[in-house]
N, C-alpha and C positions, 0 to 999 in steps of 0.2 A: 302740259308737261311732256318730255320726251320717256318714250319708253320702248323695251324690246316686244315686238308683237310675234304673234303665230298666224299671219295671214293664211299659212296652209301647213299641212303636217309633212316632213320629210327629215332630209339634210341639215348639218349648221346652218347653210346658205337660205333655211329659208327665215331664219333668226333677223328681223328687220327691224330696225330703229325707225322709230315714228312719232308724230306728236296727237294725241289722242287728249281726252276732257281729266280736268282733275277731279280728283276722286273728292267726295264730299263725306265727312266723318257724321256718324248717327250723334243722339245724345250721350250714349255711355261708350262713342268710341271716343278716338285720336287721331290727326292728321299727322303723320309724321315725313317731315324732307329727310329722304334717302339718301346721305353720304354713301353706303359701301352694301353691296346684295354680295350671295355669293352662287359658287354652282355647286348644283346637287346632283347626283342618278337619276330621281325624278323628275329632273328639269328636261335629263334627253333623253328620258323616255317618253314627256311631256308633246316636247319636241317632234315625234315621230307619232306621236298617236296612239302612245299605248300604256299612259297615266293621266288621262284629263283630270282636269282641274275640277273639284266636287261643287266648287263653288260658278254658278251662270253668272258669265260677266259681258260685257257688250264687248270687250273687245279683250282676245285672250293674252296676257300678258303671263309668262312665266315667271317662277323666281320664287322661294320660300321661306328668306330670312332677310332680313334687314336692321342697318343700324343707321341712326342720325339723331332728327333731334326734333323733339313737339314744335307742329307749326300751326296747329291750332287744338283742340278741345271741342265736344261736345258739351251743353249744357248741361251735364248728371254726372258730366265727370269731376271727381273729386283727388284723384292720386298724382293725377298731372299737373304742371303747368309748360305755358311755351318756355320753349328752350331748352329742356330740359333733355337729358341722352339718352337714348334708349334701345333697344335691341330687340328681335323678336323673331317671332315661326306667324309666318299665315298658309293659307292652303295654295296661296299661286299670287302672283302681280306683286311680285318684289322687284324684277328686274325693271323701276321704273324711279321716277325721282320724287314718286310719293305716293304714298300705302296710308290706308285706313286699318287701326287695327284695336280692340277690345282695350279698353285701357287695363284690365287688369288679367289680358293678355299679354302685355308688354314686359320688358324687363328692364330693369336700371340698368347704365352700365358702371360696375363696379370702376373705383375713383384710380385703380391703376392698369385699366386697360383701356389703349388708345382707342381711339372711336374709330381710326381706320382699321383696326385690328379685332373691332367686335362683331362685326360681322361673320367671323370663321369660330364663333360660340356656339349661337341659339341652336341651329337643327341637330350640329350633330353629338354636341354636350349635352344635349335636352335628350337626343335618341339614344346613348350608350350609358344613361344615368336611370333610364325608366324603363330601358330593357336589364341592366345587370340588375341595380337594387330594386326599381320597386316592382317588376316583374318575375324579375332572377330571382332575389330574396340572394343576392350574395351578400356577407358580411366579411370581416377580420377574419383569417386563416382561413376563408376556402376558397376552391379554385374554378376560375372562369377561365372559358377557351373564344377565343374572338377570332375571326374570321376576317383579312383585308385587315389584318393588322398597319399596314401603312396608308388607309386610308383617315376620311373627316372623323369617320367611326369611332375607325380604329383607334387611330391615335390618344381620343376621347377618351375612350374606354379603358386603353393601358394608365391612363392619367388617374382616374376616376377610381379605378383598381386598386392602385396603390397608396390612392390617399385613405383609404377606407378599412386597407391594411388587409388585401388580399391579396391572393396571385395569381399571376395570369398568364396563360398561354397562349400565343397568334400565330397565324400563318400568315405567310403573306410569299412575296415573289423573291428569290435569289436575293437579286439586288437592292432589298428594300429591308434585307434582315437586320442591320447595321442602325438601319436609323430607330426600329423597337426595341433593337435592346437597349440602344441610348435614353429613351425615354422613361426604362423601367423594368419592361417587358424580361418576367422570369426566364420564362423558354419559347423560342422563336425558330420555327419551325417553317421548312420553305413546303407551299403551297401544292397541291394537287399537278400532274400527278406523281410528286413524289411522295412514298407514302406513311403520311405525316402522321395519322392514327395511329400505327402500330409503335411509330418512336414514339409517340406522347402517354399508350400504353406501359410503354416500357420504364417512363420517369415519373408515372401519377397513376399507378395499376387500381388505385379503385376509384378510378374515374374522379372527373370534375365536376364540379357542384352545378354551374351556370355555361349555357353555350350561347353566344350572341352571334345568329350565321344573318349575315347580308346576301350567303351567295348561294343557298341552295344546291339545287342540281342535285349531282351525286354526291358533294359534302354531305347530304342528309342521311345514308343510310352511316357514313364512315363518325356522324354524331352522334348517333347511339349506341357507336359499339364503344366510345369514350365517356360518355355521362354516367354519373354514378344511378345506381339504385336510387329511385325517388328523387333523381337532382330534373333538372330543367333545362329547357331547350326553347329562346327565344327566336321564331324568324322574323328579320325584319327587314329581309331582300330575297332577291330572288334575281341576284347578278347572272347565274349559272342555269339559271331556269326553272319552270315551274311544277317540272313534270318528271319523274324519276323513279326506279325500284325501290321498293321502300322496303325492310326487315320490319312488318308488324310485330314478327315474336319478340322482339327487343324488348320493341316499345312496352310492349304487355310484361314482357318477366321480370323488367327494370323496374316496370310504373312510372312512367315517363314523365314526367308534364312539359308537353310541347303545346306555346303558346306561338298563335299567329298575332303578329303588330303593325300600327303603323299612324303616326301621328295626326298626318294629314286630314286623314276623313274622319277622326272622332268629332263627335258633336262639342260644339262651343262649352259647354261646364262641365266639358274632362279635360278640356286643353286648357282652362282655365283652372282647373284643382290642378294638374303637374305643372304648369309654370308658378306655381303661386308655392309651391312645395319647393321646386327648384327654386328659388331666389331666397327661401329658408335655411334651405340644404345645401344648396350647391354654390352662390353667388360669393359666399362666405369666402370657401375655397381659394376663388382666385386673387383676393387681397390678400390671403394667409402664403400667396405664392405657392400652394400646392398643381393647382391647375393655370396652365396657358395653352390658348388657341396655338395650334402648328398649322403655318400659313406656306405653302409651296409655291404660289406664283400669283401675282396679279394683272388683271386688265382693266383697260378701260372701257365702259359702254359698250364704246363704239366697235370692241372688236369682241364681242360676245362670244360669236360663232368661235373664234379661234379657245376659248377660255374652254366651250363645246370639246373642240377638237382635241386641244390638249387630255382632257377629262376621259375622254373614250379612248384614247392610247395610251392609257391605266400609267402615265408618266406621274402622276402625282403622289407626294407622300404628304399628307395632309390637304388643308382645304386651298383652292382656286377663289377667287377674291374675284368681286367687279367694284372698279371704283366708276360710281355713278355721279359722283359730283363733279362739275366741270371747274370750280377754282379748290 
């Protein structure tokens, strides 16, 4: 099968197309042929050496979501059969034209989203559903504050928000405020360092319920002086960095609950109880028309590295697509 390798760590440029062995499905996995991957933060930081893949594979293949369609079955498997559509999160080797993945890790793809368009779901509608609700504990009337409100996240997350009938607060860049308020987004707020705390103090003064930060940094201390008493603080990036001053007294006189996350490395029977909740919870959604994937640009394969390049010149307002299938 053809696939994006990491012969060594650096650059886009060291993003290399190659033909490597097919992956072979256990009993209670699936072989699935990959129509569409998409790119993640993980992928190029993956790229560079500074999120490897938890999983040892013979040859490292990036890439964390995929959609297509069963091309074969294990013997124990019962929920599948070939042909069938499907979509999913693994911990790396997506960017390739076929992934082995948990069957009951997988995800249907709901009967009104195109199958080139479900790839821009699983990672980051799975990470803005399990950090607000079932980490956040946000419900109907309270307030989340989202971070990179126009990103794969973000965009999620303002979606997810409003279908659940809460409100939600983002920053994001200048030029990118336009497309969250379209989406929904109560109050949109431009991004560090103009200083977005004290206006958000000023329209939600006892704080927000839920803070979903991808980016760290010094966002961390200007998140506690906005989270309410007792409300919550998911990280689930560290865009901004990972090392910062911190206001302990906050955390303490608030009672904070700051939780660290992150998909990728949980063991197989938690990424198997949150997908199995999300296609309960969440799958519903997008045939009720509440939720759709926001798609900013796509590539082909072949031009991976540039999907890279786009991605880290923060031009995207939603998710970056690879189409891995050649007809």
């Amino acid at each position: 099968m053809r696939a994006i390798t990491l012969p060594q760590h650096g650059g886009p440029e060291v993003l290399t197309l190659a033909e490597v062995p097919d992956p072979v499905p256990g009993p209670d996995e699936i072989l699935v042929r990959v129509a569409h991957s998409a790119v993640n933060r993980a992928d190029t930081l993956q790229r560079m050496g500074g999120y490897p893949d938890p999983v040892r594979r013979d040859v490292e293949i990036p890439g964390l979501e995929f959609a297509g369609t069963v091309e074969a079955v294990g013997h124990r498997v019962t929920v599948w059969s070939v042909g069938d559509r499907v979509m999913g999160i693994e911990a790396g080797a997506c960017y390739a034209e076929l992934v082995v993945t948990h069957e009951r890790q997988a995800l249907p793809v709901p009967d009104g989203l195109d199958l080139r368009d479900a790839a821009a779901v699983p990672e980051v509608f799975l990470t803005a559903w399990d950090a607000l609700v079932v980490q956040g504990g946000l419900t109907s009337g309270r307030w989340a504050l989202v971070h990179a409100g126009a990103s794969g996240v973000g965009t999620a997350a303002i979606q997810i928000a409003k279908a659940i009938g809460a409100r939600i607060a983002v920053t994001c860049s200048a030029g990118k405020m336009q497309a969250c308020s379209t989406l929904g987004a109560d109050i949109v707020l431009e991004r560090s360092p103009n200083d977005w705390a004290a206006e958000l103090t000023g329209l939600v003064p006892d704080g927000v319920d839920v803070v979903l930060d991808v980016i760290g940094g010094d966002e961390v201390d200007r998140n506690l002086k906005v989270v309410r008493r007792e409300g919550t603080i998911v990280q689930v990036g560290l865009m901004g960095g990972g090392r910062t001053p911190v206001n302990l007294g906050l955390l303490l006189t608030k009672r904070v609950h700051w939780i660290g996350t992150t998909l990728r490395a949980r063991p197989l029977e938690q990424k198997i109880d949150v997908c199995q909740r999300f296609i309960a919870e969440v799958l519903p959604l997008f045939d009720a028309g509440a939720l759709h994937p926001v798609i900013d640009s796509r590539f082909p394969l072949e031009r991976t590295a540039d999907a890279h390049r786009h991605m880290e010149a923060d031009a995207n307002i939603g998710k970056i697509l690879l189409d891995v299938a050649t007809t």
